[in-house]
VOGU-3710 file (C-alpha; in Angstrom, 3 decimals, decimal comma):
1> xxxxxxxxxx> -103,502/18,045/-106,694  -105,422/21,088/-107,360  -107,147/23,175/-104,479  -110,944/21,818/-104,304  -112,468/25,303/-105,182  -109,935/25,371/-108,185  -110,954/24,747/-111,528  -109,725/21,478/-113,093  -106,792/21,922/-115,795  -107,414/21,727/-119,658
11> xxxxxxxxxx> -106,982/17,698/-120,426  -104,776/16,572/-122,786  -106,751/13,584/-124,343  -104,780/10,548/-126,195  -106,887/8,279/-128,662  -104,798/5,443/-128,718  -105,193/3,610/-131,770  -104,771/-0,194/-131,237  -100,659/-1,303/-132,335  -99,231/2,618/-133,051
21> xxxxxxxxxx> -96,980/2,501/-130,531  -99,482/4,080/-128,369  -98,564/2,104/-124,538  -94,794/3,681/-125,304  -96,568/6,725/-125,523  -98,724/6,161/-122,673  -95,816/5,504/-120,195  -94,400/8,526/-121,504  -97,436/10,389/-120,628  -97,413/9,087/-117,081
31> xxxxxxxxxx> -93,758/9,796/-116,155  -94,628/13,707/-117,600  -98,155/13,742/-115,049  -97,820/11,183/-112,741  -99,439/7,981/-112,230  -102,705/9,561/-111,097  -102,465/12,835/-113,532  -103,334/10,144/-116,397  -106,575/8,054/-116,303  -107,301/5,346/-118,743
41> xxxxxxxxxx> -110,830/5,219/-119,890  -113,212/2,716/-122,313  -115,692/5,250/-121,996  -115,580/8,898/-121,080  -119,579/9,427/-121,828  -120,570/7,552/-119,284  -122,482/9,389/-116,610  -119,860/10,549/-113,637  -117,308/8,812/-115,831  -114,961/10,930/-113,207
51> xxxxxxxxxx> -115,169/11,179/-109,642  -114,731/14,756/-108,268  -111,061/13,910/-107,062  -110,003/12,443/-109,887  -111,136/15,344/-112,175  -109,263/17,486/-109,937  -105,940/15,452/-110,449  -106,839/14,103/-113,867  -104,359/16,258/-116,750  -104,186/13,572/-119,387
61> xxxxxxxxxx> -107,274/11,158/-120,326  -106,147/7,959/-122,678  -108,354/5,402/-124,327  -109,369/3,213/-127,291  -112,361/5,760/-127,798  -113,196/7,045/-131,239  -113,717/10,839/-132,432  -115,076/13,202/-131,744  -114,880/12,298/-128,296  -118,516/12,377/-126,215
71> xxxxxxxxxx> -117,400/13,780/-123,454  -119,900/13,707/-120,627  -120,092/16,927/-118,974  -117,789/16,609/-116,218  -115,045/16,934/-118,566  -114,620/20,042/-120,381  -113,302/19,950/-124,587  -109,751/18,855/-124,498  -106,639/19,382/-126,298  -106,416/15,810/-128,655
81> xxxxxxxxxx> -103,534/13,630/-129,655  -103,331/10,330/-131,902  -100,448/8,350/-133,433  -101,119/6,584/-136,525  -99,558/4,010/-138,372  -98,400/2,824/-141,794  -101,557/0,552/-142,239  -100,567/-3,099/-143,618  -98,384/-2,677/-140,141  -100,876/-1,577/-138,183
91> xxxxxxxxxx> -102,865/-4,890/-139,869  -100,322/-7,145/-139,723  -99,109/-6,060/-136,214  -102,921/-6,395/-134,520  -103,426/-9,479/-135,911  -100,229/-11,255/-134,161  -101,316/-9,394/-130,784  -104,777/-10,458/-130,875  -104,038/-14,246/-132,162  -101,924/-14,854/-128,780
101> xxxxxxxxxx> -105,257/-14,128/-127,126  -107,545/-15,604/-129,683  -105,282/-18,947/-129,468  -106,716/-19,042/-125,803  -110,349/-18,220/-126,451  -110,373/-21,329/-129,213  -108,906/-23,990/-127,423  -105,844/-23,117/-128,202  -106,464/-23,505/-132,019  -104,122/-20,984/-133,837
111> xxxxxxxxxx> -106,327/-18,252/-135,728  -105,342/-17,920/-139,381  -103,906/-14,602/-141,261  -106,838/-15,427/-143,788  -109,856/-16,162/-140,720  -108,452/-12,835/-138,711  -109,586/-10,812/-141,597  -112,980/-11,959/-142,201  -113,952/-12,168/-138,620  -115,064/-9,146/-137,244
121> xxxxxxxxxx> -115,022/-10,061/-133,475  -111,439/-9,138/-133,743  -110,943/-7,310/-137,278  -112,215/-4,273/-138,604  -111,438/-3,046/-142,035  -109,631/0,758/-142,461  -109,685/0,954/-138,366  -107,742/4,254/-138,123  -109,985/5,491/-140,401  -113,121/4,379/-138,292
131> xxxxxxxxxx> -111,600/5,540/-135,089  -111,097/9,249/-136,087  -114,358/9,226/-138,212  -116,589/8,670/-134,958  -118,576/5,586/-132,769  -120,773/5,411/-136,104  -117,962/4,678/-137,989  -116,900/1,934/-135,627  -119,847/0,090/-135,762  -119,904/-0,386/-139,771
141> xxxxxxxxxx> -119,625/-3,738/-140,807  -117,032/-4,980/-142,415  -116,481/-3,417/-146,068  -119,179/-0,240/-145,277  -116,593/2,207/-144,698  -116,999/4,821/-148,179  -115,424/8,466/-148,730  -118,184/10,101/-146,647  -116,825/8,242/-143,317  -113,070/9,093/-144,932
151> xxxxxxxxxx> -113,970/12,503/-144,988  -115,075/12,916/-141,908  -112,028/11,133/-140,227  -109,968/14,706/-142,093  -111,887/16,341/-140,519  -111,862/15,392/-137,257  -108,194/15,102/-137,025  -107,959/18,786/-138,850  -110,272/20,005/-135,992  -110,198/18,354/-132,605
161> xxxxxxxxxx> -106,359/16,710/-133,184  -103,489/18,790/-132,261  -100,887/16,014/-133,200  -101,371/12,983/-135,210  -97,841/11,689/-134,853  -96,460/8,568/-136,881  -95,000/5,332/-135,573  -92,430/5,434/-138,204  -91,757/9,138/-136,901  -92,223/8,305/-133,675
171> xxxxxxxxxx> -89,155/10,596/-132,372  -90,238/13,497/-134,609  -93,652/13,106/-132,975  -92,612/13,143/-129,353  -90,579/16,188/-129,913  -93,372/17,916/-131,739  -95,760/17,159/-128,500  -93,116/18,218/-126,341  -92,425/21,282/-127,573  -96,478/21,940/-128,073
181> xxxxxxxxxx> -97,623/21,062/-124,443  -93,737/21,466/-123,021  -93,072/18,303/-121,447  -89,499/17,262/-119,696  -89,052/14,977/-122,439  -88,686/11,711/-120,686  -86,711/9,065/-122,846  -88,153/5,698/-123,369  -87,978/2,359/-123,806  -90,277/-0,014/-126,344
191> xxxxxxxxxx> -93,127/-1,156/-124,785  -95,472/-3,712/-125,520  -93,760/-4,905/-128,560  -95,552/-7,834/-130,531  -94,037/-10,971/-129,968  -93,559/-13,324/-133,138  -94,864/-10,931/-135,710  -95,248/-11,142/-139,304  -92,825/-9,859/-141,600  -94,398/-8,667/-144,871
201> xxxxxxxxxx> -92,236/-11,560/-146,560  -93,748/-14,574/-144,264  -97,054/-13,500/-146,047  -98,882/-14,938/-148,940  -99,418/-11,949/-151,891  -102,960/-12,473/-152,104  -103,462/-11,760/-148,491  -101,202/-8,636/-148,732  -103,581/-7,925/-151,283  -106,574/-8,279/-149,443
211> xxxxxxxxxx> -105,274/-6,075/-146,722  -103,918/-3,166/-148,959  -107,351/-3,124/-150,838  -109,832/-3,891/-147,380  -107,651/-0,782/-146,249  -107,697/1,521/-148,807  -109,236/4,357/-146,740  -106,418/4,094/-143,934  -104,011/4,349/-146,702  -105,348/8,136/-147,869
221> xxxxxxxxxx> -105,551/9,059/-144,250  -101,968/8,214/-143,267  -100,458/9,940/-146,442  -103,069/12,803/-145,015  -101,850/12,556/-141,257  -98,180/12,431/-143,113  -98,120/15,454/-145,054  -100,222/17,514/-141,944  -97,081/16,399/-139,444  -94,302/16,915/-142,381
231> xxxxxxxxxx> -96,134/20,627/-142,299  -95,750/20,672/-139,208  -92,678/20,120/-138,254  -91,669/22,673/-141,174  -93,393/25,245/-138,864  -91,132/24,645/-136,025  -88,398/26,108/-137,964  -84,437/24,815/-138,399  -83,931/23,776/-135,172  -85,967/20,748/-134,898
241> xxxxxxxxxx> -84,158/18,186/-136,601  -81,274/18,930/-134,203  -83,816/18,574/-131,458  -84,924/15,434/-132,530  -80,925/14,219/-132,966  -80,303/15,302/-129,378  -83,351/13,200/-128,043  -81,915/10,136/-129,869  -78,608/10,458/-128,578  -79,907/10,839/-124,981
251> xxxxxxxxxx> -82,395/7,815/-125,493  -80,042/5,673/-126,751  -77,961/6,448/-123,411  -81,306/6,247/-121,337  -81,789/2,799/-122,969  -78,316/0,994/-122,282  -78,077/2,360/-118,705  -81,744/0,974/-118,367  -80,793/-2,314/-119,955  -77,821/-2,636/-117,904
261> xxxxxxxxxx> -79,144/-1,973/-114,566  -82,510/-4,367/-115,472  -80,166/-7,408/-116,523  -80,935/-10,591/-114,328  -76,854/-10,587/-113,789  -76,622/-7,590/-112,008  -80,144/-7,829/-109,989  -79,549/-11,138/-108,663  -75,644/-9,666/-107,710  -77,905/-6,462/-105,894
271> xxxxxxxxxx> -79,713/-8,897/-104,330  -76,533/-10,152/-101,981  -76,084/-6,829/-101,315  -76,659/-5,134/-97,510  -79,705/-2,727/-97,794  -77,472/0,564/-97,753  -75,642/-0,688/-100,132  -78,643/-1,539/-102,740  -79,678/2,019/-101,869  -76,204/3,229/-103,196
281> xxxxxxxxxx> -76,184/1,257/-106,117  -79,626/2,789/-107,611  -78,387/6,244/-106,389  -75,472/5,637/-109,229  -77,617/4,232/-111,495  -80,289/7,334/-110,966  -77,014/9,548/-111,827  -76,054/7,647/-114,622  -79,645/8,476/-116,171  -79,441/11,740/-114,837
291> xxxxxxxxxx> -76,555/12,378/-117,267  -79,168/12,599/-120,263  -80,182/16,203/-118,906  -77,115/17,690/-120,394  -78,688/16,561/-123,731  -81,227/19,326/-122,705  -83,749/16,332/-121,204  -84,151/14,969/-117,772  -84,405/12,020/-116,470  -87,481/10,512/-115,228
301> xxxxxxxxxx> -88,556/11,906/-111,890  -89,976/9,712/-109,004  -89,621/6,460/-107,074  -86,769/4,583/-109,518  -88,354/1,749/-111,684  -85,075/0,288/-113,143  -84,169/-2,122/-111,076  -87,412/-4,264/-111,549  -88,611/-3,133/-114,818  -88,546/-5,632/-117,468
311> xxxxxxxxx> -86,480/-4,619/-120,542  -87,902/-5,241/-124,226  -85,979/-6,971/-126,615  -87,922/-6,608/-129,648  -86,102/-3,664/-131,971  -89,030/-1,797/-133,082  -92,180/-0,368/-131,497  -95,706/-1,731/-130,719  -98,670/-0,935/-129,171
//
């Protein structure tokens, strides 16, 4: 926490972009700044939209919010970060996440592929595109979006966007971050991974269709976002792609210690343990992650969540 009299550090702001693998990236953002270093907010216009205290701790701000961000005036211009996502994915992915909770509202009536994409309580058409274009852009109906709104999406990300990373170079993009605001590098596991998704396969060719043409602006903005982090990570000169080998090697370690000191075997055997001697067994466990820093990476600092955490099954990212 920061002195009162200080002044409040630069924030790092993170427009999550719904199914990007944006929550792994969250929980990688609060292991770098702490739990209350990184504040999750609907809507950072809002009049005192931070307390005094919180300003004070606040380093990282993450939210569904579009840009450019309104920022009310308790929070200075921040440094901006987005992931992205190949977008009959990012379509396909949202609808299976939002039918589990649509299924509730409707009586438990499944929602169709076909109704998802012509309702826009829970669809919106080129929604990447709409989120980095601005809150105008959001509120479009369905099939409004046109070149203007694309073109102002570029620019946004060319100006106020320090990243845009890609969920199918999702390692690339961590190291790029890491290396721009020089985080630790905490590995990771998959969070919030969809559960029953849709392969491309399980659907019908007209409604691929439908997608791939509703989302034809997304399209030219991911092959935009693309090239920009292919750039990039050409600027950071020969060393990255061993950078980005080393962080795979020490997250795949990260992730089998993690999965074997989660497993429901060896928690309930912990559990007939004395005290001192649970206390012993996480100390091991803590060294075993430890191990990853002499990949160059630590592991994650603070009270140790393995034990208790849940461990994802799923083999590819979400969010």
């Amino acid at each position: 926490m920061l002195p009162a009299n200080a002044a409040p550090p630069p924030l790092l702001t993170f427009v999550h972009i719904p199914k990007t693998a944006g929550t792994t990236l969250w929980l990688i953002l609060q292991r770098e700044y702490g739990p209350h270093g990184v504040l999750r907010m609907d809507d950072p216009a809002a009049p005192n939209a931070l307390t005094k205290q919180q300003r004070r701790e606040a380093r990282v701000l993450v939210g569904h919010f579009p840009l450019p961000i309104p920022l009310s005036q308790s929070i200075p211009s921040p440094q901006c970060i987005t992931v992205l996502r190949e977008p009959l994915e990012q379509v396909l992915s949202h609808y299976c996440h939002v039918q589990r909770f649509a299924c509730e509202d409707r009586a438990n009536t499944p929602l169709a592929l076909g109704g998802f994409l012509a309702l826009e309580l829970y669809y919106k058409d080129n929604l990447q595109t709409r989120m980095l274009a601005g809150a105008e852009a959001m509120a479009l109906p369905l099939g409004a979006c046109s070149r203007d709104v694309f073109e102002q999406a570029k620019h946004n990300l060319t100006t106020y966007v320090a990243i845009a990373g890609l969920t199918e170079r999702f390692d690339e993009s961590v190291v790029l971050m890491q290396r721009r605001f020089g985080w630790k590098m905490p590995c990771h596991v998959r969070e919030n991974v969809g559960v029953g998704r849709l392969d491309r396969s399980q659907v019908p060719g007209e409604l691929l269709q439908a997608i791939w043409h509703q989302n034809s602006w997304d399209r030219e903005l991911y092959a935009f976002a693309a090239l920009r982090l292919e750039q990039q990570m050409r600027a950071e000169g020969a060393g990255l792609p061993d950078a980005v080998r080393r962080f795979r090697l020490a997250n795949t370690r990260y992730r089998r210690i993690k999965t074997l000191v989660g497993s429901g075997l060896l928690r309930a055997w912990k559990s007939r343990l004395p005290l001192v001697q649970q206390r012993g067994l996480e100390a091991a466990a803590r060294s075993l992650l430890a191990e990853t820093s002499r990949l160059g990476y630590s592991a994650p600092a603070g009270p140790f969540p393995f034990v208790s955490d849940p461990v994802p099954s799923a083999p590819d990212l979400a969010a």
